[in-house]
KEKEBA-44723 format. One record per atom (N, C-alpha, C, CB): x, y, z negated; residue in one letter. Coordinates in steps of 0.2 Angstrom, whole numbers, plus 5000, padded with zeros to 4 digits. Each point is the difference from the previous one (the first is absolute). Last residue first. Glycine has a CB too. Layout:
REM residues N
XYZA;...
//
This chain:
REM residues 401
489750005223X;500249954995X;500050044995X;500749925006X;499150195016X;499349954996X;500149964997X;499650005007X;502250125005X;499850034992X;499049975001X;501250154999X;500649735013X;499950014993X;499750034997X;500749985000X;499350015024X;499449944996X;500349994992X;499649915014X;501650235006X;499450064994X;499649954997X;499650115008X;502849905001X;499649954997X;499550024997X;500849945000X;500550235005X;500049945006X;499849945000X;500950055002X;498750124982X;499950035007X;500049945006X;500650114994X;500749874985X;499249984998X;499650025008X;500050044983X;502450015016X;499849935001X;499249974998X;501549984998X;499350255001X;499949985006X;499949915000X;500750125004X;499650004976X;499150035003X;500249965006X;499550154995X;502249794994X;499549974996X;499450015005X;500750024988X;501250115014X;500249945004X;499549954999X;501150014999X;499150204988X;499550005009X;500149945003X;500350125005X;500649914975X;499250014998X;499749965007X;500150134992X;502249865005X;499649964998X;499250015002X;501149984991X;500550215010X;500149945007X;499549924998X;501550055002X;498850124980X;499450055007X;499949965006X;500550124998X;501149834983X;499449984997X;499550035007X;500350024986X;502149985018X;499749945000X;499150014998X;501449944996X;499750275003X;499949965008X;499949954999X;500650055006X;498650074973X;500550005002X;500149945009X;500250054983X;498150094996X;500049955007X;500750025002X;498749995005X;500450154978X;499849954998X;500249925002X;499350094999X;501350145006X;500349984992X;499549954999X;500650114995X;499449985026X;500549965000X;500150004992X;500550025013X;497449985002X;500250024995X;500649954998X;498950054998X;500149955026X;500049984994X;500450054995X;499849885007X;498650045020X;500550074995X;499849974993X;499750155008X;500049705015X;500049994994X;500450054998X;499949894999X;499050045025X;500650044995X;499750014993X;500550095010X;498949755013X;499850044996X;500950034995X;498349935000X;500449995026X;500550014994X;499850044996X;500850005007X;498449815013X;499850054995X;500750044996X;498949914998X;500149915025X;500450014994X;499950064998X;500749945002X;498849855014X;499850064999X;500350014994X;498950005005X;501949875016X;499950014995X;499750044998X;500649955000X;500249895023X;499650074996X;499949984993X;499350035010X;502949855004X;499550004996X;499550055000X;500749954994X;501549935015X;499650045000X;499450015000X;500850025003X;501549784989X;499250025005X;499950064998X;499349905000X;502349994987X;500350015007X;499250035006X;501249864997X;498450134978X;500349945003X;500349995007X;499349974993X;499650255003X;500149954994X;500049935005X;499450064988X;500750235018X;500149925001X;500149964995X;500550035009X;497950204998X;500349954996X;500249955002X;499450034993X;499050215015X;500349925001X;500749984994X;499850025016X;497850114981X;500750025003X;500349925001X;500350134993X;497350044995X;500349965003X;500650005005X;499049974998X;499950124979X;500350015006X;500149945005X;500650094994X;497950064983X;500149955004X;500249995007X;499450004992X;501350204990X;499549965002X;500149975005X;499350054995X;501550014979X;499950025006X;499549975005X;501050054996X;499649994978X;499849965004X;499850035005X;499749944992X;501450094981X;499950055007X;499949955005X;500850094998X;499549904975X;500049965005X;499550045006X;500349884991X;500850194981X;499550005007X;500149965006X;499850114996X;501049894975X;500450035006X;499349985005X;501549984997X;498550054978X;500949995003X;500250005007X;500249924991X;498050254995X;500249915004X;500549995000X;499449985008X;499650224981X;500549985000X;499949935003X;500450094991X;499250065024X;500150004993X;499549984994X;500750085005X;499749885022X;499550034996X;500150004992X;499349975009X;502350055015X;499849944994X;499450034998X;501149964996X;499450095030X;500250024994X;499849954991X;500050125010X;500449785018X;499550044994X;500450044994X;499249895003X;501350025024X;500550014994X;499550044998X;501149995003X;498349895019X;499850044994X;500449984994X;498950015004X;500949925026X;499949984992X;500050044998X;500449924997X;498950075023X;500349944997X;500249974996X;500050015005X;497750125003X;500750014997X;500549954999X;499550084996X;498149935013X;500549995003X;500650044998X;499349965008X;498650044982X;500250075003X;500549985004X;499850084990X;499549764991X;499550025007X;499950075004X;499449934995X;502349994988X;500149975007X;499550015005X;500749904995X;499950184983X;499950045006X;500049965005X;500450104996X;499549864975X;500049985010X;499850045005X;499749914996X;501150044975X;499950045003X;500149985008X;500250084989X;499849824983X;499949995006X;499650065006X;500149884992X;500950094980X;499550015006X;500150005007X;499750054993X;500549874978X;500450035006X;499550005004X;501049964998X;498350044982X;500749994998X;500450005006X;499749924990X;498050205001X;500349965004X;500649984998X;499350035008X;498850114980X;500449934997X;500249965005X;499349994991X;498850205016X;500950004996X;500049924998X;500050154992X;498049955021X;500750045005X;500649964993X;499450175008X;498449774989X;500249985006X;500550025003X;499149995001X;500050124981X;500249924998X;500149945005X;499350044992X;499650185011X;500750024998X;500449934998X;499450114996X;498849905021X;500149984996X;500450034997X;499649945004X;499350115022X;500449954996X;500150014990X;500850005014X;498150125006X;499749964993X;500449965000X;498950014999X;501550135021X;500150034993X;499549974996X;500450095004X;500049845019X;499150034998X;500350054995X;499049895001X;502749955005X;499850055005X;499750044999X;500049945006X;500349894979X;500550065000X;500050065004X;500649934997X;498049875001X;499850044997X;500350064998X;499649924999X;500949925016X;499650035004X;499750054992X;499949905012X;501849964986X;500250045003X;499550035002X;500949945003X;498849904983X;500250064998X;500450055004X;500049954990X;498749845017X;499650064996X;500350044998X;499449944997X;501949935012X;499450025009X;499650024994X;499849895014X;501849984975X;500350075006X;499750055002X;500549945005X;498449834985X;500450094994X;500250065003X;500649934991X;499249865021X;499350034998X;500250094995X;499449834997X;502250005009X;499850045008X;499550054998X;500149895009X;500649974974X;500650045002X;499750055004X;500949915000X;498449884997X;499750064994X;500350045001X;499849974993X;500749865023X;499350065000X;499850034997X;499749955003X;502549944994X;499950045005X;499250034999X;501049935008X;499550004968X;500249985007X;499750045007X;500149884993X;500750164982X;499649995003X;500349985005X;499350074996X;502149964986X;499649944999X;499250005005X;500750004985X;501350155014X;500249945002X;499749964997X;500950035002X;498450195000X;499949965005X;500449935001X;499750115003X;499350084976X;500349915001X;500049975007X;499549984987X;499550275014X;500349974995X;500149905001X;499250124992X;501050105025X;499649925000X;500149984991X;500449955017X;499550324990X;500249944999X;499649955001X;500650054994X;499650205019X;499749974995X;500449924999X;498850075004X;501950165006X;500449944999X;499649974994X;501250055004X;498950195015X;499449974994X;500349925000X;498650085002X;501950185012X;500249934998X;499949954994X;500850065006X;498350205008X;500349944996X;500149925001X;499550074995X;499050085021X;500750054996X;500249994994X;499750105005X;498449724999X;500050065004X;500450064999X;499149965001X;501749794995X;499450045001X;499950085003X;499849914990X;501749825008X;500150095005X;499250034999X;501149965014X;500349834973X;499750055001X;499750055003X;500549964995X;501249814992X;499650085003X;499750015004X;500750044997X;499649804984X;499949975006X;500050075000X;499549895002X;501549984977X;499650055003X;499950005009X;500450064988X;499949734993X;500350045007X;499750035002X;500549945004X;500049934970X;499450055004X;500350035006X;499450044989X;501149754992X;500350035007X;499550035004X;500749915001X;499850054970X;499550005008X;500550025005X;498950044997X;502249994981X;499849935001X;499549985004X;500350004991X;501750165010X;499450004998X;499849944999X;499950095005X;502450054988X;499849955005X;499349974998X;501149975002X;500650244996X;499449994996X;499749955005X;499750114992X;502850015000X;499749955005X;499549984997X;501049965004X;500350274988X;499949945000X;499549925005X;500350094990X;500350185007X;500749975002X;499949914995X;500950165001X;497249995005X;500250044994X;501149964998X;498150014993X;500249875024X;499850044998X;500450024994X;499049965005X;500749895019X;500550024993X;499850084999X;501249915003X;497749835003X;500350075004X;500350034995X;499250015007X;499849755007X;500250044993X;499950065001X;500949944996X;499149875018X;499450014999X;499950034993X;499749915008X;502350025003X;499650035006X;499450044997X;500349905008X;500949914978X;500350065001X;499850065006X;500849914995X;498249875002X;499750054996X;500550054999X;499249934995X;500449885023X;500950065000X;499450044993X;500950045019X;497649784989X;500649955000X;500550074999X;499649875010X;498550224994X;500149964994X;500449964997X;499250015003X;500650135016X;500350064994X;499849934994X;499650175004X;500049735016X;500850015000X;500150064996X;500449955012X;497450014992X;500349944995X;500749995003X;498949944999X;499850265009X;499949984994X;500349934995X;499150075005X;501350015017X;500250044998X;500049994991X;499750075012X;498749815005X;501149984999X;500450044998X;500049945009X;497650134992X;500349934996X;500449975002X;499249984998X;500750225014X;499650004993X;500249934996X;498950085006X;501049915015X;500650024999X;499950044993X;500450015014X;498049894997X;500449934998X;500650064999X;499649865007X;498950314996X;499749944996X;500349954998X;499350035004X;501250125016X;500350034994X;499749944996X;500150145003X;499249795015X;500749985000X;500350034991X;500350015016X;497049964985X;500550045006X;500849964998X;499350155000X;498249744995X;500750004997X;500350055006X;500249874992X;497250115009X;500549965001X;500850044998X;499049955008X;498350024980X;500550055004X;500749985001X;499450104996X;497949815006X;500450014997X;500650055002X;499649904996X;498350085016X;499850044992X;500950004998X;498549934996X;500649855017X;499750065003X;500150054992X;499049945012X;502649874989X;499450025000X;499750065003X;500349944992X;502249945012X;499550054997X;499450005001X;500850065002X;501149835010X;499649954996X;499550044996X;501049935000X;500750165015X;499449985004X;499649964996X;500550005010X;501250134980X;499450035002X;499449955003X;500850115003X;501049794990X;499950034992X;499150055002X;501950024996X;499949895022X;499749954996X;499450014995X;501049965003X;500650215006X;499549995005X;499449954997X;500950025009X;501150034977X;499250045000X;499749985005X;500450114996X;501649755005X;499649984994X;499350065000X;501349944992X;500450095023X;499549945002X;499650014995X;500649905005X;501050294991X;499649995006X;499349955001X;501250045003X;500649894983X;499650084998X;499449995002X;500950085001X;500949815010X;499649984995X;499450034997X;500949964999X;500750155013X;499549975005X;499849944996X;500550045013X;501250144979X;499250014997X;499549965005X;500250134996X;502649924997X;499749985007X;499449974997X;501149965010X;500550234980X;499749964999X;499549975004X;500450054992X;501750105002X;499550015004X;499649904998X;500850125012X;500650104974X;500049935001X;499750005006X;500049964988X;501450204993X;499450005004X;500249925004X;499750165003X;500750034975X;500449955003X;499449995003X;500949954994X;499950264992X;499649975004X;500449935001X;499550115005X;500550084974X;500349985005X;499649965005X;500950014993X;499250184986X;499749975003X;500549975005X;499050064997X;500850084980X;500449995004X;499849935004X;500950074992X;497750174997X;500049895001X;500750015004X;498549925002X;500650304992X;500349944995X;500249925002X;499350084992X;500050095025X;500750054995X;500049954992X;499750165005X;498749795012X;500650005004X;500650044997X;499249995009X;498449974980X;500349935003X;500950005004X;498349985003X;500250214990X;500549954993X;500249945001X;499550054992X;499450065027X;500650054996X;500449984993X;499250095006X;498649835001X;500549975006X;500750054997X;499049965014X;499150074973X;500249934998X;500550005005X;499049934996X;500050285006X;500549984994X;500249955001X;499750054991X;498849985026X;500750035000X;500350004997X;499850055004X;498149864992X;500649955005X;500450025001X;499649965005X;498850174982X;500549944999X;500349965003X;499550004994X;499350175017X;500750044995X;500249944997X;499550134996X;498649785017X;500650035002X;500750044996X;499050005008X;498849984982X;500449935001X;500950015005X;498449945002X;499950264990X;500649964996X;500249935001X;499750074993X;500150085028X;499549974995X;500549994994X;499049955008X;501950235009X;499949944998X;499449974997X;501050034998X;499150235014X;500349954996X;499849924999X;500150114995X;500350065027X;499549944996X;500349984993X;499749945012X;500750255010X;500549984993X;499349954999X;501150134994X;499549975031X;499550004997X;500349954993X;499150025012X;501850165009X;500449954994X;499249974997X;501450084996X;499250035029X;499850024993X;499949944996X;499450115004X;502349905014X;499350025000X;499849994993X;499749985011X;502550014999X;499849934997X;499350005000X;501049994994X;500350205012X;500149955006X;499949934996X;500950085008X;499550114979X;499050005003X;500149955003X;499650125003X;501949884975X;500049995008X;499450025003X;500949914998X;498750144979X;500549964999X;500250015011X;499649904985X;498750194998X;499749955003X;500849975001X;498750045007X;500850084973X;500350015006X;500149945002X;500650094998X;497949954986X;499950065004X;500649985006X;499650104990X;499249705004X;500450044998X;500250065002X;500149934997X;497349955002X;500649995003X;500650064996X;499349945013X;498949954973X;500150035005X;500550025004X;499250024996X;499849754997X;500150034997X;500450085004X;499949884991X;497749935010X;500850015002X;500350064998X;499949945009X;498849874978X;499750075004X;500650005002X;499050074995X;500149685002X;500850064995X;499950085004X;501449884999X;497349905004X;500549974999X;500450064995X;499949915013X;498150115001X;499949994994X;500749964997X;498750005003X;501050085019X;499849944999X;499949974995X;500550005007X;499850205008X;499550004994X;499949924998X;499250125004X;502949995006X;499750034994X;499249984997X;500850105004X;499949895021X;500350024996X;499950024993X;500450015010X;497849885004X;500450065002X;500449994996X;499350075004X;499449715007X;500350044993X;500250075002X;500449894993X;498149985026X;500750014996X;500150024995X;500350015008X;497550015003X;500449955004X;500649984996X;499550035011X;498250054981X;500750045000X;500649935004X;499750104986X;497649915008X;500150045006X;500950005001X;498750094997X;500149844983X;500050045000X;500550045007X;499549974988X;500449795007X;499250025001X;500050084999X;499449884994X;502650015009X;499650025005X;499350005000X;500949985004X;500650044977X;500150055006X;499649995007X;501150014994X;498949814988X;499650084998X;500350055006X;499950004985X;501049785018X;499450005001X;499550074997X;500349865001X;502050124998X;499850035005X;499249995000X;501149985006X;499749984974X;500250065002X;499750015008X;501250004992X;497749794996X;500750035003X;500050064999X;500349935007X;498249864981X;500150045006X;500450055000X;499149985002X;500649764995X;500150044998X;500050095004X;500649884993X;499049855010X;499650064998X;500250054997X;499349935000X;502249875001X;499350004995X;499850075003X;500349934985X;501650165023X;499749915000X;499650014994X;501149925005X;498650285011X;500649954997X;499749954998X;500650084997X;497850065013X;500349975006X;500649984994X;499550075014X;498150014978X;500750024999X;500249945006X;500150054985X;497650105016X;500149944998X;500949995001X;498749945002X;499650274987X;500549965006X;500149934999X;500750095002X;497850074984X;499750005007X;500349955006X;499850114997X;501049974983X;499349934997X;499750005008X;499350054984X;502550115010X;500249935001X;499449935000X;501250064992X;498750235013X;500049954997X;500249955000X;499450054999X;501850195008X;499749955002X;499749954994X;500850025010X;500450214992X;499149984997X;499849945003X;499550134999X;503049945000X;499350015007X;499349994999X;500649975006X;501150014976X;500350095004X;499749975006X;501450054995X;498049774992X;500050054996X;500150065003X;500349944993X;500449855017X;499250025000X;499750074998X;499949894997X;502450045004X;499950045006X;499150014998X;501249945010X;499649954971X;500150055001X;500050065005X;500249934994X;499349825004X;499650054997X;500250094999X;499849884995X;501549955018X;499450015001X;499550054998X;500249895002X;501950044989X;499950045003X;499750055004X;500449934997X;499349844989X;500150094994X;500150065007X;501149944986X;497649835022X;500550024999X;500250084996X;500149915010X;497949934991X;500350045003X;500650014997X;499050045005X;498749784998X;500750014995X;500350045004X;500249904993X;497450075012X;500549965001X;500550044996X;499849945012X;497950124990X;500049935003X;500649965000X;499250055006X;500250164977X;500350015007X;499949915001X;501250134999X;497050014987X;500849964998X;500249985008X;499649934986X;498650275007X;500149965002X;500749954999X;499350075006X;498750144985X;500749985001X;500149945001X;500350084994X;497850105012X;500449944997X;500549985000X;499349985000X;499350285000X;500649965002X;500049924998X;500650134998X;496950005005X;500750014997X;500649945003X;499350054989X;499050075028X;499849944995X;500750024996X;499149895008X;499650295005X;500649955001X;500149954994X;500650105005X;497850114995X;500049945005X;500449955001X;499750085004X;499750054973X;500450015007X;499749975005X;501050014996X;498750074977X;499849975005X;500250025006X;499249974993X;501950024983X;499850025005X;499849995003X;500450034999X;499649844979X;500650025008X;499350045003X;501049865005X;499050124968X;499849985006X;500350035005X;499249974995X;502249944983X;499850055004X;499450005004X;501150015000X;499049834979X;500450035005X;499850055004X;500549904999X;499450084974X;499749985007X;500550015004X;499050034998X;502049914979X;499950085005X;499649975005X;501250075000X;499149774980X;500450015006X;499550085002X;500549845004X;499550094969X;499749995005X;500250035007X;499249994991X;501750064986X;500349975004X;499549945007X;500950024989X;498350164995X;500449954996X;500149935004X;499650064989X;501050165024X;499350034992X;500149914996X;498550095007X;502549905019X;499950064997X;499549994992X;500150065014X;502149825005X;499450024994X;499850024998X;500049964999X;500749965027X;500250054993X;499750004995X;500350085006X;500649725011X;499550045000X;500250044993X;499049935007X;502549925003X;499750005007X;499150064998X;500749845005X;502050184982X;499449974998X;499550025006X;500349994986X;502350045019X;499350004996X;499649964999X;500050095002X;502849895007X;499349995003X;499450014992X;500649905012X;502250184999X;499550004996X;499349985000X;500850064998X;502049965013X;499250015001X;499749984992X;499949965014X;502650034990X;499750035008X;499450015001X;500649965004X;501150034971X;499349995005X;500050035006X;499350014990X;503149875002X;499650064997X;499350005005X;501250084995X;500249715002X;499950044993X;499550075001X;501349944995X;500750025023X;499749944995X;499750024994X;500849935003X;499850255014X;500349964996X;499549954998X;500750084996X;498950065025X;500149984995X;500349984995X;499650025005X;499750105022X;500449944996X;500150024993X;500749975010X;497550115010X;500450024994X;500449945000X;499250084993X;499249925026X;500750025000X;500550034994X;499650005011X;497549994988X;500649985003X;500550025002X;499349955001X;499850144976X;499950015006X;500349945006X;499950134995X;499449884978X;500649985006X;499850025006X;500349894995X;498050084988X;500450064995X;500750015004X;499649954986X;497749965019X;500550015002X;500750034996X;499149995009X;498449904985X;500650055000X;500650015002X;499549994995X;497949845004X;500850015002X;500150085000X;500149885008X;497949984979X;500050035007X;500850045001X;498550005000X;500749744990X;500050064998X;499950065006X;500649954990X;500549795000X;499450025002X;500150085000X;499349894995X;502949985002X;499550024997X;499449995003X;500750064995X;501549925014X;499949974994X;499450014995X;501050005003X;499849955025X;499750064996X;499849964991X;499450065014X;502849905006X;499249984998X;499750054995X;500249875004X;501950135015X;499850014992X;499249995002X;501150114992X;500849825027X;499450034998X;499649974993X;500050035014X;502650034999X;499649934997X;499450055000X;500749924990X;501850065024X;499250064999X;499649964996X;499950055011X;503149914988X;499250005004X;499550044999X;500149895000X;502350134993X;499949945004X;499649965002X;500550024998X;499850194988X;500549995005X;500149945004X;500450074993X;497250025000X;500650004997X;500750005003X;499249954994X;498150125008X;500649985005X;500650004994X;499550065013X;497449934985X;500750044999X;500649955003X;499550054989X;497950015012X;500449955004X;500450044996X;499649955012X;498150054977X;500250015004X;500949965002X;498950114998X;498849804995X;500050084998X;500450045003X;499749984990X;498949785011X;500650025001X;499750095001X;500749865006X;498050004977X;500050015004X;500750015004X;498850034995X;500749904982X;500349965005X;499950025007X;499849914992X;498450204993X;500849974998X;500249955004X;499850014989X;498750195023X;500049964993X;500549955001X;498750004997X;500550255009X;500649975002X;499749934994X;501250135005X;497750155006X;500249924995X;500549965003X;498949994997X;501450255008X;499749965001X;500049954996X;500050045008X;501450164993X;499250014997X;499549935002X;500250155002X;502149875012X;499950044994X;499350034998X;501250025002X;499149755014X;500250075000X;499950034995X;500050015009X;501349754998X;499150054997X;500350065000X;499349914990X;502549965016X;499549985004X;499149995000X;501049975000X;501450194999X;499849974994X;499249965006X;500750124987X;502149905017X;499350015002X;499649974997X;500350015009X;502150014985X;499950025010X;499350015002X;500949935004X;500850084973X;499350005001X;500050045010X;499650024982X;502549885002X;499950055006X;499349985002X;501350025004X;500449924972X;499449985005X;499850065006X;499649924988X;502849984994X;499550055000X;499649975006X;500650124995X;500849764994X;500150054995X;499550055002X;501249984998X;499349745002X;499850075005X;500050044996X;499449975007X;501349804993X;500650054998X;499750085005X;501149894999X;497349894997X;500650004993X;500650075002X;500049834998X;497950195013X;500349955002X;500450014993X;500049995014X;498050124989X;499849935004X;500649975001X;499050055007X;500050144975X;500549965002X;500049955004X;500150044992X;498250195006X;500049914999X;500949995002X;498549955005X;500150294987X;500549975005X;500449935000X;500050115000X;497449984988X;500850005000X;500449965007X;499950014985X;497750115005X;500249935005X;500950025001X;498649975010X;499150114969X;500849995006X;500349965002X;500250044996X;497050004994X;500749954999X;500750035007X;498949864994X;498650234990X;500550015006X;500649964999X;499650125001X;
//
């Protein structure tokens, strides 16, 4: 009998939240199979099967655990009886119905997925998935089981929790309470230690982007069939990245009342997944270039969506880059991500008249805001940074140097 212990998937996890076992209790399972999905505080991984054997469930889904302790147990795949010659096997009942086979889903599904699957007896081997790479969706299970819309509560995200006796005001109607995920609950702590400990400050800029602008058009129309063309956020990524290289004061942080200056420039990229906010990293962006850039974006964003992103994808950023400009905002004061020294807020693309040189002008322009750790960054250091992001911006044919 071997014990499947609660895997350590990140250097500062302490405990694991089993969302969905992906064999079922009493069935075979062989090694390396995927067994099942655990959620940590800052992603969904899926554990693989360490043994051969026929599985034990010892974790009911939605338990959470400590690191270390058994969520299952997998036997030996036959019993042995007298001097250890295998037990015949059963003869099956005879039926009509041909026996069950089991099938491998045509496409990679999402932890979610799997689970609406689960509370609708939907099979996944049957659908074809509509996310990216083929991936198949929450919705896409709901509308093979007929259901046009999620209902409240079964999205597999967190049961809801029951309402309070005292509803509170009627004239607001009846109250419906959701607990958190534990992702979400961590965003609540981190932003709340973000605004009662960081003594933070802003500075902001606008930044005329019709360079920018040319150079992607150029960038796209030249594109292969297949490749992926650089967004704005992406040169703004790597002009974020080689002005924290040229300010390594930017690219610190302060930890335990000491200054811990990194030696990568990792720009976390946020986020908007599903009722979260997910900040996978570009490791060493100041040594890729735009397209690598572009590439990495577009895979870990979409793997953030789905929920397979990576535990190792969410940490070691050094700063991060946050854009609501495709919501036409015009700009965004970010909160920091501890412990950074500081986040870069990006709004969105404007056009407006401008006089330069005695002439009136169109221009497209941008603002971004720079939130900064003031025991790290001080106004010159925060004014430098951005003066750096905007003039690489405005001469976008440096950061191909």
């Amino acid at each position: 009998m071997t014990d499947i212990k609660m895997p350590r998937l990140a250097d500062a996890m302490e405990h694991g939240t089993i969302l969905s076992w992906l064999i079922d209790d009493g069935q075979p399972v062989a090694k390396g199979e995927d067994l099942v999905e655990i959620e940590t505080d800052k992603a969904t991984v899926t554990h693989q099967a360490e043994a051969e054997g026929i599985l034990e469930v010892a974790a009911p889904e939605g338990a959470t655990l400590a690191v270390g302790e058994t969520i299952a147990r997998i036997g030996p795949l036959v019993s042995q009886v007298g001097d250890g010659a295998p037990a015949p096997a059963p003869t099956p009942a005879p039926t009509s119905e041909p026996a069950p086979v089991r099938h491998e889903s045509p496409a990679v599904a999402t932890p979610l997925a799997h689970r609406v699957a689960r509370a609708h007896g939907v099979s996944l081997a049957a659908l074809a998935g509509t996310g990216p790479r083929g991936r198949i969706t929450r919705r896409d299970v709901l509308h093979a089981a007929g259901i046009g819309a999620p209902q409240p509560g079964t999205n597999g995200d967190a049961p809801p929790a029951p309402a309070p006796r005292d509803a509170g005001d009627s004239s607001r109607g009846t109250p419906t309470v959701t607990r958190p995920t534990r992702l979400q609950a961590l965003i609540a702590r981190r932003m709340v230690e973000a605004k009662s400990s960081v003594p933070e400050f802003q500075v902001q800029t606008e930044v005329v982007m019709d360079a920018v602008v040319a150079l992607r058009a150029q960038v796209r129309d030249q594109a292969d069939d297949g490749d992926v063309a650089p967004s704005l956020n992406d040169f703004i990524v790597k002009a974020a990245a080689l002005a924290l290289r040229a300010h390594p004061r930017a690219n610190s942080s302060y930890v335990d009342g000491d200054f811990v200056h990194h030696g990568r420039v990792n720009v976390g990229v946020a986020v908007a997944a599903e009722d979260a906010l997910i900040v996978p990293t570009i490791f060493d962006a100041d040594g890729k270039s735009v397209g690598e850039i572009a590439r990495t974006v577009r895979r870990l964003a979409g793997d953030a969506r789905d929920g397979h992103v990576r535990p190792e994808d969410l940490s070691g950023g050094t700063f991060t880059v946050s854009n609501l400009g495709m919501f036409g905002m015009t700009a965004i004061v970010p909160v920091i991500n501890p412990p950074q020294a500081a986040i870069l807020g990006v709004g969105s693309l404007r056009e407006v008249l401008a006089r330069v040189d005695g002439r009136i002008v169109d221009q497209q322009v941008m603002t971004l805001t720079l939130t900064c750790d003031h025991r790290i960054l001080y106004g010159a250091d925060a004014a430098r940074l951005l003066s750096q992001i905007r003039s690489l911006l405005e001469a976008p044919l440096r950061l191909a140097l």
